[in-house]
Backbone bond lengths (Angstrom), bond angles and torsions (degrees), N, CA, C in turn:
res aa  C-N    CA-C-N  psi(-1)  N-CA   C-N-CA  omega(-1)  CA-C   N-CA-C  phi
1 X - - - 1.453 - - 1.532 108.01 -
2 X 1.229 121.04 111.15 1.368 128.24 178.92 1.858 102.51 -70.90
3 X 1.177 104.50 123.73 1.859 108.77 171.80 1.497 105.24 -99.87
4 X 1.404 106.85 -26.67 2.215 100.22 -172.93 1.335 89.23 -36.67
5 X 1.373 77.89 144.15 1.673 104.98 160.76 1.428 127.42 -75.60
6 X 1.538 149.51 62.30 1.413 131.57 -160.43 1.160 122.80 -45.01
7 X 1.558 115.92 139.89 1.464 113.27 178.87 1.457 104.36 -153.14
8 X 1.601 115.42 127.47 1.591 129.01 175.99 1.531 108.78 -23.04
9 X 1.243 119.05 172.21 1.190 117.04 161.97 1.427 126.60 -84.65
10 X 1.681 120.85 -24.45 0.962 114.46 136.39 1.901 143.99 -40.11
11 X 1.048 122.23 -30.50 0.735 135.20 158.55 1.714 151.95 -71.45
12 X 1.431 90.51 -29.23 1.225 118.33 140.08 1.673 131.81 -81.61
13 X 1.244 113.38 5.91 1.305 109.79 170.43 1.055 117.31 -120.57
14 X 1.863 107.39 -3.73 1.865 112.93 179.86 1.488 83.41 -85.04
15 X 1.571 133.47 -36.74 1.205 123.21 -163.19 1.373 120.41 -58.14
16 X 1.733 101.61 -36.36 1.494 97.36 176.01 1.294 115.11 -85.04
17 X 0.969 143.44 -25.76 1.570 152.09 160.54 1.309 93.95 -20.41
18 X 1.450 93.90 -71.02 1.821 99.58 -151.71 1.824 123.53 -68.41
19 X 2.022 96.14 -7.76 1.307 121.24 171.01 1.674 113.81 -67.05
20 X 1.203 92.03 -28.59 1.947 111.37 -159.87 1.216 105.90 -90.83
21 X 1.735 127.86 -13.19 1.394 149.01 174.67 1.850 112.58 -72.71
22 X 1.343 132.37 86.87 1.079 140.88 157.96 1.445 118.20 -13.45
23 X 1.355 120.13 114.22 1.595 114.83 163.30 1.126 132.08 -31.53
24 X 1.668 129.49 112.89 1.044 142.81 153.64 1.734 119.39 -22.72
25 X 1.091 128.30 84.94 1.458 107.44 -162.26 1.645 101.81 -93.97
26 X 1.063 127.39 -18.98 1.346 143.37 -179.12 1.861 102.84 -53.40
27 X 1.546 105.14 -52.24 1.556 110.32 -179.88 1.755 113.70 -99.35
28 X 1.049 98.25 14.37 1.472 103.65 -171.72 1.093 107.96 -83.04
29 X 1.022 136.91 140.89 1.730 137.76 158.93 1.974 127.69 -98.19
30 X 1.218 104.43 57.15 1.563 101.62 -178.07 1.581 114.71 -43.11
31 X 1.608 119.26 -51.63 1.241 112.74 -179.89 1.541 109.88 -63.86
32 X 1.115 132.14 29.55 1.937 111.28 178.01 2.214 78.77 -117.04
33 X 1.315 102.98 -20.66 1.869 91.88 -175.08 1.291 97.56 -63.84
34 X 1.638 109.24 127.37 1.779 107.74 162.45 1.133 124.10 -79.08
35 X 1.224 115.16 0.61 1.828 102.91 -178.96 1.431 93.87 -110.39
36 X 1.201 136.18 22.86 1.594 144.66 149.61 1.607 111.70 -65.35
37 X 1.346 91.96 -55.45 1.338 112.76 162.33 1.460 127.91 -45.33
38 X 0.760 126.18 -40.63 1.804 133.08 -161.53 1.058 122.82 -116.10
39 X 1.611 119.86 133.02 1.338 120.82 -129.34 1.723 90.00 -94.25
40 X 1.768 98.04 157.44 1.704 83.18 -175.03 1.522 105.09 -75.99
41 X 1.476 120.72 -177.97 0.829 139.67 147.42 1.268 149.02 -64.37
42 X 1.770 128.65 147.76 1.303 116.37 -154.77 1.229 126.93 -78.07
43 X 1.417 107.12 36.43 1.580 104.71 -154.55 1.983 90.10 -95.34
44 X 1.437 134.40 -30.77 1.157 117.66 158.14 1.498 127.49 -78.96
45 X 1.544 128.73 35.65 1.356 123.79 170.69 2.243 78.13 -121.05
46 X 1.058 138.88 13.38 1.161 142.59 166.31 1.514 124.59 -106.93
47 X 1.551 110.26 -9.41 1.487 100.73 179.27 1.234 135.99 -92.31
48 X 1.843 84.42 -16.48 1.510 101.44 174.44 1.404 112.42 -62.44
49 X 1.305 114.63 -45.41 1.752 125.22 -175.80 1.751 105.53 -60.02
50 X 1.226 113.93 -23.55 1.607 131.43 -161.72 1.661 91.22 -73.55
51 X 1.358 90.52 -82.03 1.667 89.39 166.12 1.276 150.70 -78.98
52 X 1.435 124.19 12.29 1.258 135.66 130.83 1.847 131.45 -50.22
53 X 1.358 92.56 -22.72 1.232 113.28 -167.39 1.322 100.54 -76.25
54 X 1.409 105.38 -77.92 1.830 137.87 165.39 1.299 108.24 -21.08
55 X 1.314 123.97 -53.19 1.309 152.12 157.75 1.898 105.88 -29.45
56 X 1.037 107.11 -92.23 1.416 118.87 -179.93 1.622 98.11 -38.90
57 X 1.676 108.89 -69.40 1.558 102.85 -165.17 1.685 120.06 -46.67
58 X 1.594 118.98 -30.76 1.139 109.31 169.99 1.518 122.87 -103.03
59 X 0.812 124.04 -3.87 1.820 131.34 135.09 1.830 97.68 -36.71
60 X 1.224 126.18 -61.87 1.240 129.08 -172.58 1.341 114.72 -60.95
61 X 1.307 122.36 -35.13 1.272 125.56 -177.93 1.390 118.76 -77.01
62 X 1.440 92.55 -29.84 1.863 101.06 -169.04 1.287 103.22 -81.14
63 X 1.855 123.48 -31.79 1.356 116.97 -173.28 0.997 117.17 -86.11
64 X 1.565 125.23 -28.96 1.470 122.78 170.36 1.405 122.89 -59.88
65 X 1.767 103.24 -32.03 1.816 107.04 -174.22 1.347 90.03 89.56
66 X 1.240 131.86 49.17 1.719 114.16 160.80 1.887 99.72 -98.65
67 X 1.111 114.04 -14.06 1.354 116.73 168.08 1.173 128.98 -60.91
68 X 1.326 118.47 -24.39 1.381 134.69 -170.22 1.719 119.95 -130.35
69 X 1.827 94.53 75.51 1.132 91.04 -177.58 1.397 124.11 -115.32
70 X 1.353 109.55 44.59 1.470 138.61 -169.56 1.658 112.13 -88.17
71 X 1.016 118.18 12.41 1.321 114.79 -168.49 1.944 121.99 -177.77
């Protein structure tokens, strides 16, 4: 079952036009968006520790030689 929507070719080219048109910031309302609002989450005060971590463990691998067990 096809759902696209058909649309002239005219119509498809006002669409992109009007895509290619820069936000109005004058009529815009950022403060009514709620996730403007809301503070992010802690998942970047965690990545640093993530890869510090990652960090060490293959520092560990490379200095011991558990990587290289070809020989």
């Amino acid at each position: 079952m096809d759902t696209k929507e058909s649309k002239t070719r005219e119509e498809e080219i006002e669409h992109v036009m009007n895509e290619r048109l820069p936000e109005d910031y004058e009529t815009s309302q950022p403060q009514r968006q709620p996730e403007a609002k809301k503070s992010p989450n802690g998942l970047h005060k965690v990545l640093p520790l993530v890869i510090i971590v990652m960090g060490i463990i293959v520092a560990g691998i490379i200095i011991l030689g558990l990587g290289n067990s070809g020989g």
